[in-house]
C-alpha positions in Angstrom: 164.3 210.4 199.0 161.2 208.8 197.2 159.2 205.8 198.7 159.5 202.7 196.9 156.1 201.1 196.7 157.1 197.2 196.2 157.2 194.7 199.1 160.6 194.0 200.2 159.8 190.6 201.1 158.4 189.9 197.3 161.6 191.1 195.7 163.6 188.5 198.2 161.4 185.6 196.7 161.8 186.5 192.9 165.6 186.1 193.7 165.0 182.4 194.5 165.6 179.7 192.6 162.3 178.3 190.9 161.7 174.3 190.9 162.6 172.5 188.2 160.0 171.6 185.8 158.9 167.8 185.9 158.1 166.9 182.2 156.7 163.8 183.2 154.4 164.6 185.4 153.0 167.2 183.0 152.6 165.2 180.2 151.0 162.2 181.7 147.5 164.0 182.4 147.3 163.8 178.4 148.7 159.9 178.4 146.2 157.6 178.9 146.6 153.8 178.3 143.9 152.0 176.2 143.9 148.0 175.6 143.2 147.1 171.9 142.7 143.4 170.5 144.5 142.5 173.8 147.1 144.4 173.9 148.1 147.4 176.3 148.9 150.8 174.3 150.3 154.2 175.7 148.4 156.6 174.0 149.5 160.8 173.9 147.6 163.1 171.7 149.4 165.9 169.8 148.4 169.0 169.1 148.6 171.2 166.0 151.3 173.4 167.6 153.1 170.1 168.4 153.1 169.0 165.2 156.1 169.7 163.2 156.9 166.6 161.2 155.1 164.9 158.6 154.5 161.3 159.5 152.6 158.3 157.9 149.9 156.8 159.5 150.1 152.9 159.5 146.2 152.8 160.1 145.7 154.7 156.5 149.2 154.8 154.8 148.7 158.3 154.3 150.6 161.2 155.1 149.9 163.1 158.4 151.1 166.8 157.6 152.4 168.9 159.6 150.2 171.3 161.7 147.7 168.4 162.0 146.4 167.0 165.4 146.7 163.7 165.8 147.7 160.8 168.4 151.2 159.0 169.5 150.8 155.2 170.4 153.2 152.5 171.7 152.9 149.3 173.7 152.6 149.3 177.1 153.3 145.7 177.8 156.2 144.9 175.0 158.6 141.9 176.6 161.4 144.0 175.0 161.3 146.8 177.6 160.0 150.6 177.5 162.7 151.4 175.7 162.2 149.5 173.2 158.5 150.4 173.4 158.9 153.7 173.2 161.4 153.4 169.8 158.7 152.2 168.0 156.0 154.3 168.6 153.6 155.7 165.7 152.0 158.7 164.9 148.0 157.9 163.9 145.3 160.1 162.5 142.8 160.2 165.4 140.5 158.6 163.5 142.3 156.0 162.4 143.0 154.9 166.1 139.4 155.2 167.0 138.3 152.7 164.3 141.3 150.8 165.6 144.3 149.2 165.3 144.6 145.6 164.6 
């Protein structure tokens, strides 16, 4: 009878079950908060694999196509909650954002 040449003691780990995957914590070391004109901003790029959805940028009015890096913002320090926060986020051209919101 042949010699199998793999570890037992590897085969009895692949069998457990692996830890789920925390989404936030992988996603916040591209979040950063900025503060603009007084005001505290959540701030997440997105990358041209991310970006699937055409969306308009309120710093231009123009289109941002799909395929197209660009940058997700929403208030950090809204009185109406995260939530709501988070609701009305926008999708800006990086550029745009740099030369800033108002």
């Amino acid at each position: 009878m042949a010699r199998s040449h793999r570890s037992r003691g590897r085969a009895a780990k692949s069998r457990e079950p692996h830890p789920e995957l925390d989404v936030e914590r992988l996603t916040a070391g591209w979040r950063r908060t900025e503060v603009r004109a007084g005001r505290e901003w959540n701030v997440q790029p997105v990358s041209e694999a991310q970006a699937v959805k055409a969306y308009l940028c309120p710093g231009c009015r123009l289109e941002i196509e799909p395929g197209v890096a660009h940058l997700v913002a929403w208030r950090a320090d809204g009185v109406l909650g995260d939530a709501a926060d988070l609701a009305s986020r926008r999708h800006w051209h990086t550029h745009c954002w740099r030369i800033g919101p108002t």
